[in-house]
FITI-584105 format. One record per atom (N, C-alpha, C): y, z, x. Coordinates in steps of 0.05 Angstrom, whole numbers, plus 5000, padded with zeros to 4 digits. Layout:
! FITI-584105
YZX...
//
This chain:
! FITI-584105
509748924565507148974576507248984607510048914624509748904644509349224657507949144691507649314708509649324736510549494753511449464765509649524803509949304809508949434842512049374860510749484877514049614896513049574920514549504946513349494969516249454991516049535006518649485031519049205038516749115034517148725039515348535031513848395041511448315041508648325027509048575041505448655043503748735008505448865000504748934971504748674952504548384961502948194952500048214949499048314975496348374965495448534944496548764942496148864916497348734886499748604898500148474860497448294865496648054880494247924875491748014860491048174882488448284873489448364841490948444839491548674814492248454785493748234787493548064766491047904768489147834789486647734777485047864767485648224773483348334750485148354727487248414720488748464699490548224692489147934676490647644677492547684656492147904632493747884613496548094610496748104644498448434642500848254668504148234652505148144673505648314689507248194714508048524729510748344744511448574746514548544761513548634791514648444807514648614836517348584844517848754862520748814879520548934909520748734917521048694956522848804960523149064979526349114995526449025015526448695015526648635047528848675071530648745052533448735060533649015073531749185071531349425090527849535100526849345098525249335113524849215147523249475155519549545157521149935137519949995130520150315111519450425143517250325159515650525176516850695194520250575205521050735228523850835209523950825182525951015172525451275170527751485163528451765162525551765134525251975126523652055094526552135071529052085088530352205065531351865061531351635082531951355070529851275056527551335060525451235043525351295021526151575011526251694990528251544966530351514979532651324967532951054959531450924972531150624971529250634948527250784952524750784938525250754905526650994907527251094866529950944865530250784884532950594874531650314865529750254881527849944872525850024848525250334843523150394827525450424791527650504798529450494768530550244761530150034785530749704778528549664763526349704776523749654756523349784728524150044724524250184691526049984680528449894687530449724670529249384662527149314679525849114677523249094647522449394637520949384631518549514643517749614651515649734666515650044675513850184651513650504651512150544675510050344681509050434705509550284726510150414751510550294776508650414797506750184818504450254832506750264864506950424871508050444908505950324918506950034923503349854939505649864972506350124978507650125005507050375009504650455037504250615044506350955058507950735070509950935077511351065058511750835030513550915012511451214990509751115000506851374983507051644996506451535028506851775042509152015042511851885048513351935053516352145024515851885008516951994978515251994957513551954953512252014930511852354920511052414923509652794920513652914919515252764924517852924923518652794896517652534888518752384868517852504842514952574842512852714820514152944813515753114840516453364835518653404816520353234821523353294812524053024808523152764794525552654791523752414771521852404768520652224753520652314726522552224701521652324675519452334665518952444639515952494626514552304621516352074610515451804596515151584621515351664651515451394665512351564686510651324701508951424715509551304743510451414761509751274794507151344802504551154816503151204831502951014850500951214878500951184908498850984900498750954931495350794932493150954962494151204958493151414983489751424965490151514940488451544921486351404918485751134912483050964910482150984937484050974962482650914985480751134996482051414981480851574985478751714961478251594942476351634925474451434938474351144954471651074969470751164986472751264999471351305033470451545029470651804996469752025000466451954972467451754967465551714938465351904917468752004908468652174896471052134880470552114855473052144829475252324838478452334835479952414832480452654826479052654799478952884777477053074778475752974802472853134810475053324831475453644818475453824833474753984850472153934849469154174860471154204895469754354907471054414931470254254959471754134982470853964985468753895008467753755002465053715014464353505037461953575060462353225072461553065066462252855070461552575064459952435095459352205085457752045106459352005125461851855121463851825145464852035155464251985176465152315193467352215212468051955227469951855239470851655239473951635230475551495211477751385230478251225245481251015254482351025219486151055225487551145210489850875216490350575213492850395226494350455200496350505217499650535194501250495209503750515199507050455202506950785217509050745236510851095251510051215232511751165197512451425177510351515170508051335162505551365157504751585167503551605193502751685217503951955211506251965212508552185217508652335191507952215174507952425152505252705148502352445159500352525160499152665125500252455109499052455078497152435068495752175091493252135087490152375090491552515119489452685127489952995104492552965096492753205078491653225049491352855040490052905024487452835017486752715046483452735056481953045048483053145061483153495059481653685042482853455017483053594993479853544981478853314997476553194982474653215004474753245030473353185046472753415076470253535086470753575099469353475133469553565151468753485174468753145178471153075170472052805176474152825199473352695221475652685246477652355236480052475232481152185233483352175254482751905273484151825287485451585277489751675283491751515268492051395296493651095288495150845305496650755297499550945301502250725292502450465306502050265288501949965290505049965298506150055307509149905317509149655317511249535301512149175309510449045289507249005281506348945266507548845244509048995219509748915194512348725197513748745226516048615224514748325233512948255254511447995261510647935227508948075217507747945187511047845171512947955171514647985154516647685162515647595191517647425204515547185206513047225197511246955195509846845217510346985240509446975268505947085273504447015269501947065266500347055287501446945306500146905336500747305349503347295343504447605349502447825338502847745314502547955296498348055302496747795308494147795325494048015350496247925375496148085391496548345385497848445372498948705368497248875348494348825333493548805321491048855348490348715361488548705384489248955407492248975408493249255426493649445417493649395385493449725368490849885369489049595362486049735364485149825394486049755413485049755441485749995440488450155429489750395440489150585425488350485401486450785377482350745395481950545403479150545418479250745441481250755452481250955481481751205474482351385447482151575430479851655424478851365409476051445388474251195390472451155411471050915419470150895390468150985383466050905355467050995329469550885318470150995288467750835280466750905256464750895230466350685211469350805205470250635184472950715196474150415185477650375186478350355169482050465169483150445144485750295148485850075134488849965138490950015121491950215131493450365115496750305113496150025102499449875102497949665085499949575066499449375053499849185063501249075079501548845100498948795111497448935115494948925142493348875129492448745106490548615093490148355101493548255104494147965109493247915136491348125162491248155187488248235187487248245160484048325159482248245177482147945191479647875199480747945224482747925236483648015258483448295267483848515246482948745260479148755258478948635235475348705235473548545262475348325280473548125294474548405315476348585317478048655353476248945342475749125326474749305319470949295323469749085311467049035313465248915289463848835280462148765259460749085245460649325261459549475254461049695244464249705239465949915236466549775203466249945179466149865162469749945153471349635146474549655143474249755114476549935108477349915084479749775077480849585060482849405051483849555024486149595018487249694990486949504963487949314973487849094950487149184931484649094927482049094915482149364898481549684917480749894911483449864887486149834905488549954884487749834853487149524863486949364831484849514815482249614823480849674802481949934794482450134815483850434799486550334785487350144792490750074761488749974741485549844738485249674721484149974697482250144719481550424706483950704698485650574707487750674696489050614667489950414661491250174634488750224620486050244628484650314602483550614594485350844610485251074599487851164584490350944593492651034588493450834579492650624556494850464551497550384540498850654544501250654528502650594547502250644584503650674606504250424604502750164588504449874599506949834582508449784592510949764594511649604568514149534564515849374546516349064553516649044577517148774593514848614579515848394577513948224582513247884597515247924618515547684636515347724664514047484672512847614701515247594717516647684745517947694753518947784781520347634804519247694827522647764839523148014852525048154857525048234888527848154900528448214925530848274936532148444955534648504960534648284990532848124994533647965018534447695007534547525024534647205015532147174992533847054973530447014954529946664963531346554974530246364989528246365012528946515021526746545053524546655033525346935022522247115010521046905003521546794983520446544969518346444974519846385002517645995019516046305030516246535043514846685050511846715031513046825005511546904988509346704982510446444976508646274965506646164991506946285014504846135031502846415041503846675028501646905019499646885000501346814974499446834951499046524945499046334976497545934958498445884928500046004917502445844898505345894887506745754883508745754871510346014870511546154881513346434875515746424876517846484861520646504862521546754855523346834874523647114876526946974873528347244857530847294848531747584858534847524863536547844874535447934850535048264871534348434861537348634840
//
């Protein structure tokens, strides 16, 4: 029954969270590449590699479906993985998708052609690759129009979250927004477009304003996997033990992990 989420380090805790308290009876496998992480300042052809190398650890684990809760890893390989290399019987999905079915208030599957929405100006924080791929605004595009979005490669960010330094990871978080504000004084809504940057929420929402409405993945990803498993439930897997996977020290991840998710986590080589 298990699921798989994937992430370059860290940050795609928030999404296994959110995602096993709506789904308590669904285990899931996660798998950290800490051991080559931040994804954000790699090539798209290392990302690509690492990616369907941590994502076929996870098919052997049990798990037909695997969620990319790593932005860069969405941006960057995904749409090449769909093309050519994912068999019939296995599903990879991004998490570009929920974030952008809210901020457009529009289903997926809703083709109609695209139209505007209320938010007209959008702050974009991501990783370099993010930024550099520009996935998000291509597949804004598709759903949305006369949306201005202004991007802010968070440089340094995911490696402070990743190293536990939180005093850092505040400032830089405070100098990202200062330097997307001298772009685009009044975004409407923000998007934290890294799964790490959830764990930095109140920090960008206090340096941004009370009145710029954030969007957080978590959440959105968990309910589109929860609306997912109940249109498709054959996609849950074979596995059925929960299980926590890393190519770094599974000692450090460990004491890392468990002072993200307030309990108990033991992560094993990947």
């Amino acid at each position: 029954m298990a699921v798989g989420v994937f992430d370059s380090g860290l940050g795609g805790l928030t999404v296994l969270d959110a995602a096993a308290k709506r789904l308590p009876d669904v285990p899931f496998v996660y798998f950290g590449d800490n051991a080559h992480a931040p994804y954000g300042v790699r090539t798209s052809d290392d990302i690509y590699n690492l990616t369907t190398a941590a994502v076929e650890r996870m098919w052997d684990a049990g798990c037909d479906l695997v969620i990319l809760a790593c932005n860069t890893a969405s941006a960057a390989a995904l749409r090449r993985m769909q093309e050519s290399w994912i068999p019939a019987d296995k599903r990879v999905l991004g998490v570009f998708v929920p974030l952008i079915e809210a901020l457009t208030e529009r289903k997926w599957g809703d083709n109609s052609p695209p139209r505007e929405v209320a938010v007209k100006h959008v702050a974009l924080f991501a990783t370099p690759a993010t930024v550099a791929s520009r996935a998000f605004q291509r597949e804004l595009a598709f759903r949305a129009i006369g949306v201005d979005v202004e991007a802010q490669a968070c440089g340094g960010l995911v490696d402070a979250i990743e190293d536990g330094d939180m005093i850092l990871a505040e400032a830089l978080v405070r100098s990202h927004v200062d330097a997307l504000k001298r772009k685009m004084p009044d975004p409407q809504a923000a998007i934290l477009g890294c799964t790490h940057y959830p764990l930095m929420q109140e920090a960008f929402q206090e340096a941004l304003g009370a009145d710029v409405t954030v969007y957080s993945q978590a959440d959105l990803v968990a309910q589109s996997l929860a609306d997912y498993l109940q249109r498709h439930p054959k996609m849950i897997g074979e596995g059925r033990d929960e299980m926590f996977l890393t190519t770094g020290d599974p000692r450090k991840v460990s004491t890392q992990a468990t002072q993200i998710l307030r309990r108990k986590v033991e992560f094993q080589n990947a």
